[in-house]
N, C-alpha and C positions, 0 to 999 in steps of 0.2 A: 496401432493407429486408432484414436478417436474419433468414431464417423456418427454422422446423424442417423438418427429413424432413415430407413430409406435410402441411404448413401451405399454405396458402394465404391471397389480402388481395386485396381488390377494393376499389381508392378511400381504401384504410386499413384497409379491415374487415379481420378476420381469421377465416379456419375452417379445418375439416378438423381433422387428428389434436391432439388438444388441446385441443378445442372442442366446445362443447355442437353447434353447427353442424358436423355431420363429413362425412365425403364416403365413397362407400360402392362407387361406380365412377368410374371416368373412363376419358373416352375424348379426350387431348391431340393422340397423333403423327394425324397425315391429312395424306396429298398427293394431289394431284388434278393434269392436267392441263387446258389448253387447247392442242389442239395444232393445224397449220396441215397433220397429213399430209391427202393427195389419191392416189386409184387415177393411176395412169400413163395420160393418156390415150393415148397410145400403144404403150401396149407393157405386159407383166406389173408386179408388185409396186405397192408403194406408195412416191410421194417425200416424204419427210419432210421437213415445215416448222420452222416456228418450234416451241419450249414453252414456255408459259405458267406460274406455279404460280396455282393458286385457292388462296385459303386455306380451310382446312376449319375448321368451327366445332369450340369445345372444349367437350365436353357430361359431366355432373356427374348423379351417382346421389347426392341427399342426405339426409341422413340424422338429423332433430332431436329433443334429446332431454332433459330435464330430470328435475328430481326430484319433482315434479310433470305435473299435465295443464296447469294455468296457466304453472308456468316452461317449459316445450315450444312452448304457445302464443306467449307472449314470443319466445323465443329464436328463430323462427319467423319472427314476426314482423320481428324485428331485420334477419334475414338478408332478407329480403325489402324492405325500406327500404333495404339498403345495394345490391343487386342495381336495385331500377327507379331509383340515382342518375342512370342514362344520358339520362333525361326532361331533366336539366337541365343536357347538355351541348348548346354550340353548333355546328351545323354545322360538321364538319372537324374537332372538339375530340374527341378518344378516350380510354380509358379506361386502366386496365393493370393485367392481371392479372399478380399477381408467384405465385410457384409454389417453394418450396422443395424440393429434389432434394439429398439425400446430401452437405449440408456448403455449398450455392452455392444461390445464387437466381435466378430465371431467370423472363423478362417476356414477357407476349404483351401485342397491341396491338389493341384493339378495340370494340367497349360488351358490358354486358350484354343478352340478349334475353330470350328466353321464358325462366318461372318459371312453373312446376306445382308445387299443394304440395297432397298428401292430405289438406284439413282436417278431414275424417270422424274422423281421429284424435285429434285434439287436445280434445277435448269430457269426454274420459275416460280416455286414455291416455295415458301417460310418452312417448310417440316417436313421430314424425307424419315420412312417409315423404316423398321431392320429387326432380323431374329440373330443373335449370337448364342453360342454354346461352348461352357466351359466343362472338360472332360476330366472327372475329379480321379485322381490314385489311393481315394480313401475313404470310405464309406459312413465317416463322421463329422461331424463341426468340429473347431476345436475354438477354446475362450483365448483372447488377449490377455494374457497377464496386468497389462499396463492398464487396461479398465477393467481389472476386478473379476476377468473370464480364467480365473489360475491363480497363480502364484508363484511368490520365490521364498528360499532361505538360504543364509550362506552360513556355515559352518565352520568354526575354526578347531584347532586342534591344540588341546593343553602343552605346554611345552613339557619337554620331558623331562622326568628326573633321573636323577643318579640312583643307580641302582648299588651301588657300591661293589664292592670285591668282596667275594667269597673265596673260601680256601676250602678245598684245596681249587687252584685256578687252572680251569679250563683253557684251551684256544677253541675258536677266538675270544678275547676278553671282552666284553660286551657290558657297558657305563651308562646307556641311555634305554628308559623304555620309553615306546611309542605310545601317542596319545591317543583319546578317542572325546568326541564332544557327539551327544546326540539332538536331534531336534525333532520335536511331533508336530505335524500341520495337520489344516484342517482342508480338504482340497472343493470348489464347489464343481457343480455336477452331477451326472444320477449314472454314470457309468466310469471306470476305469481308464485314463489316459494314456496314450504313450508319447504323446506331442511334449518329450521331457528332452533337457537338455542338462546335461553338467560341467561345468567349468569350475577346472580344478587347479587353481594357483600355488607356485615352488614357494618356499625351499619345503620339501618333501622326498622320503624313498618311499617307492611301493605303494602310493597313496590307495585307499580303498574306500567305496561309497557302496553302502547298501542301504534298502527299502523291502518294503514287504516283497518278499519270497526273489529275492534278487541281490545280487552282490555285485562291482566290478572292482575287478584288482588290475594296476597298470606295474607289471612289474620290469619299474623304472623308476630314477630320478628325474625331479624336475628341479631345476636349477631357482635361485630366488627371481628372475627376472623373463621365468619362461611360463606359460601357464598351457593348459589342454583344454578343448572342448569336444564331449561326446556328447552326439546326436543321438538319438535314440532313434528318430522314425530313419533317418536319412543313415543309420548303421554307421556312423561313421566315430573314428579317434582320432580330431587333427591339431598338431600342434601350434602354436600362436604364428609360425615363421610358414603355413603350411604345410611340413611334413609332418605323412599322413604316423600313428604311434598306436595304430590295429594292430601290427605284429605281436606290441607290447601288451596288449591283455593276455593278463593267464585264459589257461582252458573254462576255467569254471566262470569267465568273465563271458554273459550271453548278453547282445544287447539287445536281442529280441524282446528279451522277456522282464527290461525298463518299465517301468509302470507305475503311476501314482493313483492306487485306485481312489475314489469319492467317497467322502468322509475326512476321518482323521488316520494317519499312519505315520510312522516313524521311520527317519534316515537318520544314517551315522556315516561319522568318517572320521578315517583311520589309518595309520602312518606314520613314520619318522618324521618329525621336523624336528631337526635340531637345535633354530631359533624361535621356533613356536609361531613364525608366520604364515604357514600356508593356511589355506582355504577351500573350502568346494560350497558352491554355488548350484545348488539345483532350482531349474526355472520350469513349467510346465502350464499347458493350458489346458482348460477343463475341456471335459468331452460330451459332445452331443448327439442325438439322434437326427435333431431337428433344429429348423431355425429357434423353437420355441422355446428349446432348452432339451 
């Protein structure tokens, strides 16, 4: 979604600068660790372990306001219907606050929580003050593809040729080899993403996408008029009709470890198509530390 300087959208909704709903502080960048240091048991200093990131909530000084005490209350109201949507998400299902910054828009992943809203004001006055806090599941920004915070590439796969018959002949007899098409992007960001997604279009066997230090293989057919998409952050393999085709990744298929680091790297894909129409599509958004980049 295309937001201004200032703007922000939760679920769709939209506030802040521009908006009867404005925002009046915030508080986005927070790093936190969990770290694994321990005192030396033997000897001075401390050895340092693992780091963790916590994500830190993103918390909002808000600010409503109408031309009236009735239109405040509404407006008010509004924002507060769109803010408790998280009631009616299902376990595991998250939210996303998208965030407009200087020209780019830029996503956190998490629900809405607490909503304080001064309603002593609204009975008689044009502007009724409020703090919200959105509880992030991820301890990064991530960029909009659609303005320029990512990217896509989709991938087709050469059709295959005949491989002919050799003597003496084997079973099974085998007339097709499978294709492969590669593609190098340039991804922006100053860290490694996984906010990736791949959608991978039939007619295809055994379709495979890989990327720096990563590979996934679906070992299956997809039909010309079926297609998959795997999540990366959300772990998930669902097919266009909704079932879920997680079973169908081989072992060495990890979606953990999905990733488009920053810079330039290269994907390929790989597979039977028989008619030379399938596709894989990988979409991803860049990753941040900070609203700033």
């Amino acid at each position: 979604m295309e937001l201004h300087n200032g703007e922000f959208a939760i679920n769709g909704y939209r506030f802040g600068c521009g908006h009867n709903a404005n925002v009046s502080t915030l508080n986005a960048t927070g790093i936190r660790w969990r770290v694994q240091d321990q005192p030396n048991p033997v000897g001075d200093n401390i050895l340092v372990g693992r780091d963790f990131m916590d994500p830190q909530p993103i918390k909002f000084g808000m600010f409503f306001r109408g031309d009236t005490a009735e239109e405040t209350a509404q407006v008010a109201a509004e924002f507060a219907n769109a803010w408790a949507a998280a009631r009616d998400r299902k376990p595991g299902e998250e939210s996303v606050l998208e965030i407009g910054v200087h020209g780019h828009t830029v996503r956190a992943y998490g629900r809405p929580r607490d909503l304080d809203i001064d309603d002593s004001e609204i009975f008689a006055r044009k502007h009724a003050d409020g703090t919200a806090v959105f509880d992030r599941v991820d301890g990064l920004f991530y960029g909009d593809p659609d303005t320029g915070g990512g990217g896509q590439v989709t991938l087709s796969i050469t059709p295959p040729q005949s491989a002919g018959i050799k003597s003496p002949m084997r079973s099974p007899i085998v007339t097709l080899k499978g294709g492969i098409r590669q593609g190098i992007v340039t991804s922006p960001g100053l860290r490694a993403t996984k906010d990736v997604t791949i959608t991978i279009h039939g007619t295809v066997n055994r379709p495979i996408v890989a990327g720096a230090g990563w590979e996934i293989e679906l070992g299956t057919n997809l039909a010309y008029d079926r297609f998959v998409v795997i999540d990366a952050r959300a772990k998930t393999a669902t097919r266009d009709d909704g079932v879920s085709l997680a079973g169908k990744l081989t072992r060495k298929s990890r979606l953990d470890q999905i990733q488009v680091p920053a810079g330039a790297s290269e994907f390929t894909f790989r597979g039977t198509s028989p008619d030379g129409s399938a596709t894989a599509t990988i979409r991803w958004g860049s990753a941040h530390t900070s609203l700033g980049a």
